[in-house]
C-alpha positions as CSV (number, residue, x, y, z in Angstrom):
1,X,0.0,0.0,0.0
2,X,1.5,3.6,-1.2
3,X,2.2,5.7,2.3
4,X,1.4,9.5,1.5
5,X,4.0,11.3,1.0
6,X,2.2,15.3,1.9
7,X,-0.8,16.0,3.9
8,X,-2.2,18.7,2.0
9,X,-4.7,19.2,4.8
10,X,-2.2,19.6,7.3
11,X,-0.3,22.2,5.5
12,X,-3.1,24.0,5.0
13,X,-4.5,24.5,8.0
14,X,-1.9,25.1,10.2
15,X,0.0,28.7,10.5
16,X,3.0,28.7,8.1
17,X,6.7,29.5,10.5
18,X,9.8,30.5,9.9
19,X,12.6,29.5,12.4
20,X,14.8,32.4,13.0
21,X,17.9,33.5,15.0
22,X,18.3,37.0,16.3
23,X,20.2,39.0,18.9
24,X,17.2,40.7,21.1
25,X,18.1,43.0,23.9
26,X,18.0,40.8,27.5
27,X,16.7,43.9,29.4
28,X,14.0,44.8,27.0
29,X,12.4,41.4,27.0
30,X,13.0,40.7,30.1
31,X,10.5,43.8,30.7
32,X,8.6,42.9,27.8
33,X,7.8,39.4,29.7
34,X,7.0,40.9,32.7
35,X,5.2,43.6,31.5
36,X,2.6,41.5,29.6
37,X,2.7,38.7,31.4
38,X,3.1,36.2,28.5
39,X,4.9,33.1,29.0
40,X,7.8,33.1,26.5
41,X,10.4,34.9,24.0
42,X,8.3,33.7,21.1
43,X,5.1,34.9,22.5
44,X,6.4,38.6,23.0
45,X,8.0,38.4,19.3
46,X,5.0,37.3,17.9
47,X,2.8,39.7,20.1
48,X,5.3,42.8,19.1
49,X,5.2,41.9,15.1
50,X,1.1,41.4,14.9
51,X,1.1,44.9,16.8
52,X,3.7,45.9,14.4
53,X,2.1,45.1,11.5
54,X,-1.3,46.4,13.0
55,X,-0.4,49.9,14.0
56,X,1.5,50.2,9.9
57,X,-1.6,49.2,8.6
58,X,-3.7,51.9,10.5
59,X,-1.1,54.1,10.0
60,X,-2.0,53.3,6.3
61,X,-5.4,54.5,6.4
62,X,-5.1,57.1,8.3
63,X,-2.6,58.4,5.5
64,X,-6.0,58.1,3.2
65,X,-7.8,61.3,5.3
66,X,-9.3,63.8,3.2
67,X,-8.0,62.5,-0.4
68,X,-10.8,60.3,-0.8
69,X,-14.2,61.3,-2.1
70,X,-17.6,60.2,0.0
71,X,-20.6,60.5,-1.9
72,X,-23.9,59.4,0.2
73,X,-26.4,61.0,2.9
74,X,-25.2,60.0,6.1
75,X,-28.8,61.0,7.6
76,X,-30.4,58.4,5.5
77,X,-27.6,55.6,6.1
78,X,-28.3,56.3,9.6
79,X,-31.8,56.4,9.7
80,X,-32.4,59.6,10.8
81,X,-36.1,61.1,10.5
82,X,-37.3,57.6,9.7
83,X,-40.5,56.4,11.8
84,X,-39.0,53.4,12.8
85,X,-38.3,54.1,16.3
């Protein structure tokens, strides 16, 4: 009997890694530990790069204020006047 080789589902549902070394200050995780009270160095890397990531991308759409054109009637979307209430 042929033995699979790849489990396709495997690979696809579990988070893709990539094994890394780096130098990372001992003082500044040590804080970083205490601080949010997660439970190791890959937890605080991984905490730091989604915030990372998150703050860039708001920082990205905050970039977009006033250059981009809203058409609409924000009394209407909101349902103001309407007997509904």
């Amino acid at each position: 009997m042929p033995r699979k080789v790849y489990n396709f589902q495997l690979l696809y549902t579990q988070e893709q890694t990539m094994r890394t070394n780096i130098v990372i200050n001992d003082q500044l995780m040590a804080e970083a530990l205490q601080l949010s009270g997660l439970s190791s160095k890959r937890e605080v890397v991984e905490t730091a790069l989604r915030l990372l990531v998150q703050q860039q991308r708001q920082r990205q759409i905050r970039s977009l204020r006033g250059k981009l054109i809203w058409e609409g009637d924000l009394a209407q979307m909101r349902g103001v006047g309407d007997d509904h209430c």
